[in-house]
C-alpha atoms as an extended CHARMM CRD file, in Angstrom:
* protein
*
        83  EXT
         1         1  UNK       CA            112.3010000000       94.3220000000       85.9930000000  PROA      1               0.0000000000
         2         2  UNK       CA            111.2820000000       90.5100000000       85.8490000000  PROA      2               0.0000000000
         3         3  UNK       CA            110.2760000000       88.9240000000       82.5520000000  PROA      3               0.0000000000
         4         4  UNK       CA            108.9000000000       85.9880000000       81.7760000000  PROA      4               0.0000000000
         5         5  UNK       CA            110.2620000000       83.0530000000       82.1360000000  PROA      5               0.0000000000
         6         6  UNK       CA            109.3360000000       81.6110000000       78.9550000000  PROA      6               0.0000000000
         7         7  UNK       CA            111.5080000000       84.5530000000       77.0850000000  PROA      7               0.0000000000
         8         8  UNK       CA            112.8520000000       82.8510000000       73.5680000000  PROA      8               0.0000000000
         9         9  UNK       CA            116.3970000000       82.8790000000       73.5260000000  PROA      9               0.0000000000
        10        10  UNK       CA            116.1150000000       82.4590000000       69.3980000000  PROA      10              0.0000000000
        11        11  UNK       CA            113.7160000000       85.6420000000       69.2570000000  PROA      11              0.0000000000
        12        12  UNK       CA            115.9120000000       87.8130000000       71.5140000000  PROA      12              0.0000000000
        13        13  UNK       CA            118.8960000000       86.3470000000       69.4800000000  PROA      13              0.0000000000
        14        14  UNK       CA            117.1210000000       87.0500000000       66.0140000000  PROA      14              0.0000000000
        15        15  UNK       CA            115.4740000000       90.7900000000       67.2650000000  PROA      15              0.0000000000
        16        16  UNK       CA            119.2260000000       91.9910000000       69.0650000000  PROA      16              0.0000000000
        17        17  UNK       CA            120.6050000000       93.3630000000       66.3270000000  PROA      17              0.0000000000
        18        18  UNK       CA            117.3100000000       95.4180000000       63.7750000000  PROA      18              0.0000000000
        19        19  UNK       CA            116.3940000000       96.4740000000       67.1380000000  PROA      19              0.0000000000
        20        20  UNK       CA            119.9610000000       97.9180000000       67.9290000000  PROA      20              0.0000000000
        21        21  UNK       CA            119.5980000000       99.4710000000       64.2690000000  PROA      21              0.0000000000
        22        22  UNK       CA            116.4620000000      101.0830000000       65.3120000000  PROA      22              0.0000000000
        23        23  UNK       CA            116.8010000000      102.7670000000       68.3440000000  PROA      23              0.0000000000
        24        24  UNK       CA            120.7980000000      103.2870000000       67.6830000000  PROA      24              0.0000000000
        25        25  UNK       CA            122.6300000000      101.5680000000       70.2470000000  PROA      25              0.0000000000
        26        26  UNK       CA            125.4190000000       99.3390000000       70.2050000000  PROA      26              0.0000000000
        27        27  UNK       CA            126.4750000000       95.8810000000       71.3570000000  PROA      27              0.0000000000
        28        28  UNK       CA            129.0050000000       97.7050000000       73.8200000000  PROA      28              0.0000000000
        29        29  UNK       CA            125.7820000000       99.8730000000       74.5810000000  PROA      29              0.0000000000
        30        30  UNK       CA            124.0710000000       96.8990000000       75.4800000000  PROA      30              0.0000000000
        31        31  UNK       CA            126.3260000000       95.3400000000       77.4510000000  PROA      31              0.0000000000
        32        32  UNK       CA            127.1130000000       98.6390000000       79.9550000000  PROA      32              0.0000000000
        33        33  UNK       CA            123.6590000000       98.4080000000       80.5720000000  PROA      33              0.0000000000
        34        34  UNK       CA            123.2330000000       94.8780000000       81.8080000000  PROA      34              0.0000000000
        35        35  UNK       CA            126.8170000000       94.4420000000       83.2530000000  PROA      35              0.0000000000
        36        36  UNK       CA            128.0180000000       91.9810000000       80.9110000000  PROA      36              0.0000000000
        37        37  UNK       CA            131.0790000000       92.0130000000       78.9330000000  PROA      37              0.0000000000
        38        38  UNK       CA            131.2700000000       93.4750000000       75.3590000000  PROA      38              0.0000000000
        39        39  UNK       CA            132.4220000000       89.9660000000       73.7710000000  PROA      39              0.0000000000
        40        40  UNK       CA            129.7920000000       87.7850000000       75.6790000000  PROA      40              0.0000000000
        41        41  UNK       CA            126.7830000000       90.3310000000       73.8510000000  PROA      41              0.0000000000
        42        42  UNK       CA            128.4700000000       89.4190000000       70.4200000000  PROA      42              0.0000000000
        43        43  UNK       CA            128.9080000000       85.5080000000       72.0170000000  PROA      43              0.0000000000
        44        44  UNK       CA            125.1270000000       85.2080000000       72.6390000000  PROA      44              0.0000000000
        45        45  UNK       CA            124.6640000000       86.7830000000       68.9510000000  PROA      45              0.0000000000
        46        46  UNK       CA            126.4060000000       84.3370000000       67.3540000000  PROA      46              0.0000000000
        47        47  UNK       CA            125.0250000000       81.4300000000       69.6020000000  PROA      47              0.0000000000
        48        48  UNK       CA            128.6490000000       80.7670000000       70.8220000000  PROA      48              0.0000000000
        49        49  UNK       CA            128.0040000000       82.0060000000       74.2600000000  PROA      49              0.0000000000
        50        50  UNK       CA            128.8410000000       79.6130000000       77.2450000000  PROA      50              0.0000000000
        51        51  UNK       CA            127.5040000000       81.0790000000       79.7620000000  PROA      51              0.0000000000
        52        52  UNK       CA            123.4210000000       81.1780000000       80.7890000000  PROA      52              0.0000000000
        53        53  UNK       CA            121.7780000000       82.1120000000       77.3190000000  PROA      53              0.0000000000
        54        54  UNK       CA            118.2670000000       82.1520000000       79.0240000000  PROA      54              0.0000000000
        55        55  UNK       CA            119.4700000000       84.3100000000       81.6630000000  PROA      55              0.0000000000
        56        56  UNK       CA            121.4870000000       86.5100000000       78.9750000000  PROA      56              0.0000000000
        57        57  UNK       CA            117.9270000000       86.7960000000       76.9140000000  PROA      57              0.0000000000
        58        58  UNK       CA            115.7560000000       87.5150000000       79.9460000000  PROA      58              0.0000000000
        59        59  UNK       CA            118.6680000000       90.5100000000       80.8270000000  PROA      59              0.0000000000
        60        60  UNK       CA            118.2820000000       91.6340000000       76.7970000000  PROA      60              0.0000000000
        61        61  UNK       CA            114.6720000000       91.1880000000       77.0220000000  PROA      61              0.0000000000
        62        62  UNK       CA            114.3200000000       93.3300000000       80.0610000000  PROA      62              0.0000000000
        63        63  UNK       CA            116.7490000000       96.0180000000       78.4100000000  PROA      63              0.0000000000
        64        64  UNK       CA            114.5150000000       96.2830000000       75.8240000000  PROA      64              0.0000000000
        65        65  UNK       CA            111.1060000000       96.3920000000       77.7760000000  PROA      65              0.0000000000
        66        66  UNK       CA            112.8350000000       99.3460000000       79.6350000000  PROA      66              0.0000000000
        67        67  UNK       CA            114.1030000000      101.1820000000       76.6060000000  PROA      67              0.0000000000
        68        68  UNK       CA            110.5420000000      100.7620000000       75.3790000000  PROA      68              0.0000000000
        69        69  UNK       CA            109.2180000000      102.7350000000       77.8780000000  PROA      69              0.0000000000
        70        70  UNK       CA            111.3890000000      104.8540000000       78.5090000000  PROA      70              0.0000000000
        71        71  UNK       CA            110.5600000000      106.5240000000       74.8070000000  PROA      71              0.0000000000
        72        72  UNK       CA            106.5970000000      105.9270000000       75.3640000000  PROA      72              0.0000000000
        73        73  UNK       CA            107.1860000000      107.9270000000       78.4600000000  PROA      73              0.0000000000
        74        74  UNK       CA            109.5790000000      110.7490000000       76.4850000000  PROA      74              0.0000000000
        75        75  UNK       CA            106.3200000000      110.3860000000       73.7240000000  PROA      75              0.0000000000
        76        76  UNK       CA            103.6670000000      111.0570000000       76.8260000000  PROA      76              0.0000000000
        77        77  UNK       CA            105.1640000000      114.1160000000       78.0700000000  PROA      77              0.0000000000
        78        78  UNK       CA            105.0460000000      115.7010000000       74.6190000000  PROA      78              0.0000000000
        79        79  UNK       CA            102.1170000000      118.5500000000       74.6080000000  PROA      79              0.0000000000
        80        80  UNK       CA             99.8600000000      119.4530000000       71.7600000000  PROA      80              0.0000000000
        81        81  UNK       CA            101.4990000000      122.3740000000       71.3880000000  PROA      81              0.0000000000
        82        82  UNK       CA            105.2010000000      121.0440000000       70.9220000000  PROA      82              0.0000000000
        83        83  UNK       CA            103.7770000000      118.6660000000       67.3620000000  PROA      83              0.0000000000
């Protein structure tokens, strides 16, 4: 999944960790799913990462967009009848 270019490594930095909170995963979670190592996800958090932060928040950002719909989709296929 591509996402913009312009992503904000400060907003993906600042929105990581209530959005972790909120749909309860963790920073090891996080980095399984975008093949990164455990201590570079806590790096970028703490702005000590060396590596590509834009690239890191465009692989966050994209994480996110997925996770996102994957629930709208789990919220579409709920009937009438199972509320």
């Amino acid at each position: 999944m591509e996402v913009s270019s312009n992503v904000s490594v400060k907003e993906v930095r600042e929105s990581l960790r209530p959005w972790l909170q909120e749909i309860g995963l963790t920073q090891t979670d996080v980095a399984k799913k975008i093949n990164k190592s455990p201590s570079a996800i806590s790096q970028f958090l703490a702005n000590k990462y060396d590596g590509n932060n834009v690239e890191m928040a465009k692989d966050i950002a994209a994480l996110m967009v997925r996770e996102a719909n994957r629930k709208l989709g789990l919220l579409n296929n709920i009937t009438r009848h199972d509320l």
